[in-house]
Phi, psi and omega in degrees: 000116164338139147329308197302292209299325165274359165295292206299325187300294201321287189322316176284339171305322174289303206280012159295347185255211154272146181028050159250013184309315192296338194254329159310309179312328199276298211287317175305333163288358211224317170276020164223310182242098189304331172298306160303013187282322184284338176275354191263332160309308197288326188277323173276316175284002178278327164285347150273341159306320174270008175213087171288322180303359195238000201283285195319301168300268171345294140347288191302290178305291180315315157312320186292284158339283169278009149277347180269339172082027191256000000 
């Protein structure tokens, strides 16, 4: 699976939730301008600690993410 493409899961995964906009907002900026990925890595694992049932999926774009050298 692509960065992009675990970009797009999380994000429709996020819009079930509630006050996930700012972090949707974050990962679409972050697959057009790629240079935001360490403020958009730091905002996802602080939101998986605060929504542990969503830490697997996240993690996994942050993994995605730093495998990509992004």
């Amino acid at each position: 699976m692509s960065v992009e493409d675990k970009a797009r899961q999380v994000h429709a995964e996020l819009e079930r939730h509630p006050g996930t906009e700012q972090l949707r907002q974050e990962i679409k900026t972050v697959l057009v301008r790629p240079e935001h990925a360490t403020t958009l890595k730091g905002r996802l694992q602080e939101f998986a600690v605060e929504h542990p049932k969503l830490a697997g999926l996240l993690q996994g774009l942050i993994d995605e993410l730093n495998a990509a050298g992004i």
